[in-house]
TORPAVEX-172360 format. One record per residue: x, y, z of N, C-alpha, C in turn. Coordinates in steps of 0.2 Angstrom, whole numbers, plus 5000, padded with zeros to 4 digits. Each point is the difference from the previous one (the first is absolute). Layout:
<atoms>
XYZXYZXYZ...
</atoms>
This chain:
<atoms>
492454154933500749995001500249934996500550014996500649934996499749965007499849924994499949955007500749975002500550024996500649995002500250005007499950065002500250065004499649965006499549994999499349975006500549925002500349964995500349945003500950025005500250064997500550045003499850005007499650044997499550025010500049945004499749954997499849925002500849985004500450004995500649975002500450035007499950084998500550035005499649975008499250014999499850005009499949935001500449924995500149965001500549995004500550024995500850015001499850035010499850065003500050035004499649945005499649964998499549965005500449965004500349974994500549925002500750005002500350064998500750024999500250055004499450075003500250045005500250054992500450075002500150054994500549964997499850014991500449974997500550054998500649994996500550014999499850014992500250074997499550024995500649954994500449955001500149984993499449935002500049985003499549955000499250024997500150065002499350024998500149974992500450044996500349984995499749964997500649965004499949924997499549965000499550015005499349955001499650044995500150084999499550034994500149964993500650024997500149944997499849954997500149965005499849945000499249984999499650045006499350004999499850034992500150064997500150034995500049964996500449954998500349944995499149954998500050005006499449955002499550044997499850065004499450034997500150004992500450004996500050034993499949954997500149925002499949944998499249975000499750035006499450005003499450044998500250054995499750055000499650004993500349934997499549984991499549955005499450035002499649965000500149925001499949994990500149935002500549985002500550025001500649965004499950005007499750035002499649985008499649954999499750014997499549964999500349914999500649974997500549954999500250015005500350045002500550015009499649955004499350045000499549955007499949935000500049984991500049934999500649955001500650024999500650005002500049985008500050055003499949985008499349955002499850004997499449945004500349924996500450014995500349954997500749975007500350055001500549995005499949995007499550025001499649985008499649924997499849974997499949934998500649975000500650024998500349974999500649995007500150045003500550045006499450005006499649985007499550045003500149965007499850015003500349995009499349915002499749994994499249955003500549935000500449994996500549935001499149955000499750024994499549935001499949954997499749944999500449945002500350004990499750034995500049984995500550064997500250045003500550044996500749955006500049975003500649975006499949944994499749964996500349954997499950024992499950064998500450004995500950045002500150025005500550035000500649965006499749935002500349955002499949944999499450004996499849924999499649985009500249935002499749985008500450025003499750045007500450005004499849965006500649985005499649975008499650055004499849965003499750055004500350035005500750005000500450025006500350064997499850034992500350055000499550055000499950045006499750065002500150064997499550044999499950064996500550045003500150015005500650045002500750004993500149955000500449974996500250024992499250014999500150014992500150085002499550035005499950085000500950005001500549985003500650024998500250014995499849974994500250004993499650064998499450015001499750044995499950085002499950025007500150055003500350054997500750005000500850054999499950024992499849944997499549994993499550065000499649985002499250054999500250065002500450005005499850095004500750044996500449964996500550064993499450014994499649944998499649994995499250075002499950015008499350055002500550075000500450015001500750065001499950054992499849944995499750054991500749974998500150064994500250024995499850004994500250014995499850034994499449934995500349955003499749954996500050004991500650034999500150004993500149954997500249965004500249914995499749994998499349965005499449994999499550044996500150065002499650044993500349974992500550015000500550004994499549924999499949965001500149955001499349974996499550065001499250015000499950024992500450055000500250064995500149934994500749995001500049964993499749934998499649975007499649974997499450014996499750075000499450054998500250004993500850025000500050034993500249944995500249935004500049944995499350004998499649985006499449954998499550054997500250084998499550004995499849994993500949984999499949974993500149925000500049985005500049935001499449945002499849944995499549965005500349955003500850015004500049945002500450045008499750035002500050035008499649965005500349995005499850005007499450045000499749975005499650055003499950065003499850065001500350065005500349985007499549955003500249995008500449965000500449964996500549975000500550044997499950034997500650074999500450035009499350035002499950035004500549925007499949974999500149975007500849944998500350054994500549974998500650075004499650045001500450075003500649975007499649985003500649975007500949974997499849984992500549994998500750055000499850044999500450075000500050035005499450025006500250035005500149995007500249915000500149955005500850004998500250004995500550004999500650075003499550064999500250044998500350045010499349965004499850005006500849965004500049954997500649935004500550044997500150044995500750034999500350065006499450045002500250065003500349995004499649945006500349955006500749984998500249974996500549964998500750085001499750064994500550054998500150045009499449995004500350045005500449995005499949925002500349975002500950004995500150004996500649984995500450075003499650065000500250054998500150055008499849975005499749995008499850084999499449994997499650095000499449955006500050075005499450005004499350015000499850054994499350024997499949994995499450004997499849964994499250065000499850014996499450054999499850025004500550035005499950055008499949975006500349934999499749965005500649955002500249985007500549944999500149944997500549984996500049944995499949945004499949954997499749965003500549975003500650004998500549975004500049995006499950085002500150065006499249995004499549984998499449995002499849955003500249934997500049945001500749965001500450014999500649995001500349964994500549984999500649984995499849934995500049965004499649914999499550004996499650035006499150034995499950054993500550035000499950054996500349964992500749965002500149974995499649944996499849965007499549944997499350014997499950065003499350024998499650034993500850044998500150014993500349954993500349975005500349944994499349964999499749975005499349984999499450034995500150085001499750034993500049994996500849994998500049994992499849934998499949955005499549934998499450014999499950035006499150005000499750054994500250054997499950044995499649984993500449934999499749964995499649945000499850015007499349955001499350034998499950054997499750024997499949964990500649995000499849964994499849924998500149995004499649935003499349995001499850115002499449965005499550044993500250024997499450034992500249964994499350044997499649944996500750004993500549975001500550014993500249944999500149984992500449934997500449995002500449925002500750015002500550024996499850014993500750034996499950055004499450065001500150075000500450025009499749955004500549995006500549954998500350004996500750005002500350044996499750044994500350074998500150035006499550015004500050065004500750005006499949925002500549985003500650005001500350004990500849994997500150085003499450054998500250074998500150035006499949975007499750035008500849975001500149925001500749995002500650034994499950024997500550024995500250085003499550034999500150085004500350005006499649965003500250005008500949985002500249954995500950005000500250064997499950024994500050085000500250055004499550015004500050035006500550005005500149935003500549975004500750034997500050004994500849974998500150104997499550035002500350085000500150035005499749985006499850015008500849975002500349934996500649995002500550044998500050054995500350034996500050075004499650015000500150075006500249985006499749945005500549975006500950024997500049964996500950004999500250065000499950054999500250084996499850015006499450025001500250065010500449965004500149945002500449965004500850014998500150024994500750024998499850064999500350065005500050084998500450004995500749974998500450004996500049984994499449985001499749984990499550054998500350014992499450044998499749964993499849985001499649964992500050044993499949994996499950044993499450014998499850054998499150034995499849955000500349944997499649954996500049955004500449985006499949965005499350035005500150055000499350065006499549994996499950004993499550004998499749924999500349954998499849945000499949985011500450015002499649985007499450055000499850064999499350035002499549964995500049964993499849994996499649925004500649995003499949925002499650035009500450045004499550025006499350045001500050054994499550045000499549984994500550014992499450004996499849915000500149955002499649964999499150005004500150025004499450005003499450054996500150044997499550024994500149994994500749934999499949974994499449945000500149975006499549935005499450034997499850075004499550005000499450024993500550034997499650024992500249934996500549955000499749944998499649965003499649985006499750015001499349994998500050095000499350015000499950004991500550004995500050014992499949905000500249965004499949924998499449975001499650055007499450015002499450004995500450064996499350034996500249964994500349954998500049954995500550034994500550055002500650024997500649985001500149965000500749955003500750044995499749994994500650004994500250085000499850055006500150075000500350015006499949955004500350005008500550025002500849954994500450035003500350084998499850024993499950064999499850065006499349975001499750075007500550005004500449945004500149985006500850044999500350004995500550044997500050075001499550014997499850075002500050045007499749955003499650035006500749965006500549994997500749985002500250065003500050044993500650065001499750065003499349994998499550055005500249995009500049945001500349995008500550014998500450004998500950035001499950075001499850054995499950055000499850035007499249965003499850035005500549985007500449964999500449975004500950065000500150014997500350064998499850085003499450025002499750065001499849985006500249935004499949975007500550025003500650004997500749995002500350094999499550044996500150074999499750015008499550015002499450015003500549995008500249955000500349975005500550045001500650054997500550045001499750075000499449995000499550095001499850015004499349995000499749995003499949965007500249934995499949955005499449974999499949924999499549945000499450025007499550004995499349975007500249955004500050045007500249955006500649995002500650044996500450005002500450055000500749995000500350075003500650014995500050064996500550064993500749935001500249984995500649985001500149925004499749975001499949935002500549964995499850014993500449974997500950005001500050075002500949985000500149965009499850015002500049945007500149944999499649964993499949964998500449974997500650054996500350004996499849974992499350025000499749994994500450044993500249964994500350034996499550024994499650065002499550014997500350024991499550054996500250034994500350065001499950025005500150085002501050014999500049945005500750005002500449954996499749964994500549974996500150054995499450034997500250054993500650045006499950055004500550045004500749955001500149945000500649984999500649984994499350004995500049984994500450084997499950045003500250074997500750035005499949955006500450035006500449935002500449964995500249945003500450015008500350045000500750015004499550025009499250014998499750015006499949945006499949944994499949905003500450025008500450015003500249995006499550075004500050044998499850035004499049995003500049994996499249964999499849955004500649934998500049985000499949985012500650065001500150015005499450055005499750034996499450045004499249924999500250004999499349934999500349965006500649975001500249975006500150035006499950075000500250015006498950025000499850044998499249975000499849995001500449924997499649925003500250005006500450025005500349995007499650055004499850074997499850045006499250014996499849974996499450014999499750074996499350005001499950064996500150055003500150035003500150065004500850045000500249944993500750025001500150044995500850075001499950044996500549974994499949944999500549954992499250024996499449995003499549984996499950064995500050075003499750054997500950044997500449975002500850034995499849944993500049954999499749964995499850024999499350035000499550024997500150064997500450025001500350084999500549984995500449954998500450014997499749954991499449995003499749964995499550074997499750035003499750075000500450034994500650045003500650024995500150024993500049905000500349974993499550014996499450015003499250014995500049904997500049955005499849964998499549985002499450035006499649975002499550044996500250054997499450034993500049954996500749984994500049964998499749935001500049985006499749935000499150015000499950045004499350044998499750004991500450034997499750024993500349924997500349965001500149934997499349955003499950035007499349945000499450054997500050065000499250034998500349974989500649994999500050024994499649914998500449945003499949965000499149985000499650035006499549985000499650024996499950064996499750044997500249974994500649994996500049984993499849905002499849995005499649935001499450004999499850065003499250005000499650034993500650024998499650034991500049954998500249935001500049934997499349955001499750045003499549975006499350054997500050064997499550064995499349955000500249964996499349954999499949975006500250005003499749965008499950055005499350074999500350055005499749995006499649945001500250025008500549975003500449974999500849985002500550054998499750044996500550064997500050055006499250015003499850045005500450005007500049915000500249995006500550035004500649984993500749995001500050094999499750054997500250074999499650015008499449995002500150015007500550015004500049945001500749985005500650055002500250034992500650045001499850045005500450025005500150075006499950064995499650025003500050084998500650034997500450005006500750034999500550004996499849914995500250004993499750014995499550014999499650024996500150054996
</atoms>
């Protein structure tokens, strides 16, 4: 039997363990999801990097709070602050970080370090590659808390968000904290100060990136009545989404002692996150995201691709859209605004169209990428079957 099919099997009498009978679109969607994972998983050596990956993040991220990882990550403390204390901080952190996912950044991250430092003698060492990963997937961790919370979603990879688990205070502090604690890893490996403060300009640089797209989609779903332009949607995913696999292959190309190609890759591997950020927001009016439910976005009033080409072609539709997104937003997902939206965006053949825009996008990226094939690997992985 396809060992596909055996992870299939895997999932369903999971789904049935923890969840009672499932509901065959979730079956769906957790297959999916799992499926994604296996095909990234299934080159050997990229498992092989995945495992190094994770025992880098458990160094960096892990429940011992002992005395030597507490002052590089606080300097002195009194003795009046009790480990209970930090485990608030670190907890809500570890248990989304033990929950998985795909660990592409950091792969990405590993990958172009590999492919600088074979032609270069002025690389880092592997394990200092290797333990520069928290930069991209700490980041990547404090953004979800941030997003779920922004976006007041309840589940996050099949599981309560932390918001909803630990409550509002903790959820926020815990994750803004993340993105501090993320870069105390450069401090604590063997690198010049020039090279930590390259690494530094390029972490706090990204990370406003981030914010200032994350504020760009706040404004747009908060106003149902705004619809942004292609080229406003494309630059806030540019700045929300693809910066994070831009971080992370410069990064690992600065690592391998390729600086002068860095911001070339990180361009690259931009619009590769746009792309796959694109076929997120398709996925999300289909099927429906892992761990979540068909259609969240219009509840959200997210102004995803789907629905700006479709107004781009349909101006005179802005109110009515405009109007099922708010009403959505008031009676949740279960309301029939979500699936009449999704119907009228269905129609117009724009959520085909933003489909073949992110597979078109990613793919004329990755031919850019031919001489780098395990990063060419990567990213052609990734794609969902369904677009392929």
């Amino acid at each position: 039997m396809d060992f596909k099919w055996k992870i299939g099997d895997f999932v369903c009498i999971s789904l049935k363990l923890f969840f009672g009978e499932p509901k065959r679109e979730n079956l769906k969607i957790c297959f999916l999801s799992v499926f994604s994972i296996y095909s990234i998983c299934m080159n050997n050596s990229f498992t092989q990097r995945l495992n190094k990956i994770e025992d880098s993040l458990n160094k960096a991220l892990n429940m011992d709070f002992t005395p030597g990882w507490q002052a590089e990550s606080f300097g002195k403390l009194s003795s009046a602050v009790q480990k209970k204390y930090i485990q608030n901080l670190i907890e809500p952190n570890k248990n989304l970080v033990d929950l998985g996912g795909k660990r592409w950044r950091p792969l990405l991250l590993i990958l172009c370090y590999e492919y600088a430092s074979s032609t270069s003698k002025n690389a880092v060492s592997e394990q200092t590659a290797y333990d520069l990963t928290p930069l991209v997937e700490f980041v990547h961790t404090a953004s979800l808390i941030h997003d779920d919370i922004e976006d007041s979603a309840d589940l996050r990879r099949g599981k309560p968000a932390a918001h909803i688990t630990y409550g509002m205070d903790t959820a926020i502090n815990c994750a803004s904290w993340l993105y501090f604690q993320a870069p105390v890893c450069i401090n604590t490996l063997d690198l010049t100060d020039e090279q930590k403060l390259i690494f530094y300009k390029l972490y706090t640089n990204e990370l406003r990136r981030l914010h200032l797209g994350q504020a760009m989609d706040i404004y747009w779903h908060r106003n149902k009545e705004i619809f942004p332009s292609l080229e406003e949607y494309k630059s806030m995913v540019r700045c929300k989404t693809g910066t994070l696999a831009s971080l992370a292959s410069k990064i690992g190309m600065i690592a391998g002692g390729k600086t002068e190609d860095a911001d070339k890759t990180g361009e690259i591997c931009a619009d590769i996150g746009i792309g796959f950020q694109i076929l997120d927001d398709v996925q999300n009016l289909t099927l429906g995201n892992p761990g979540k439910k068909r259609g969240d976005d219009i509840v959200e009033g997210k102004k995803s691709l789907p629905v700006l080409l479709h107004i781009e072609k349909n101006p005179a539709d802005k109110e009515i859209l405009s109007k099922l997104m708010e009403q959505a937003g008031k009676e949740g997902i279960d309301s029939a605004a979500v699936e009449e939206c999704i119907g009228i965006l269905e129609k117009s053949g724009s959520i085909k169209e933003a489909a073949e825009q992110g597979i078109r996008l990613i793919k004329d990226n990755c031919a850019l990428l031919k001489d780098a094939p395990l990063i060419y690997e990567l990213f052609y992985n990734m794609i969902p079957e369904a677009f392929k």
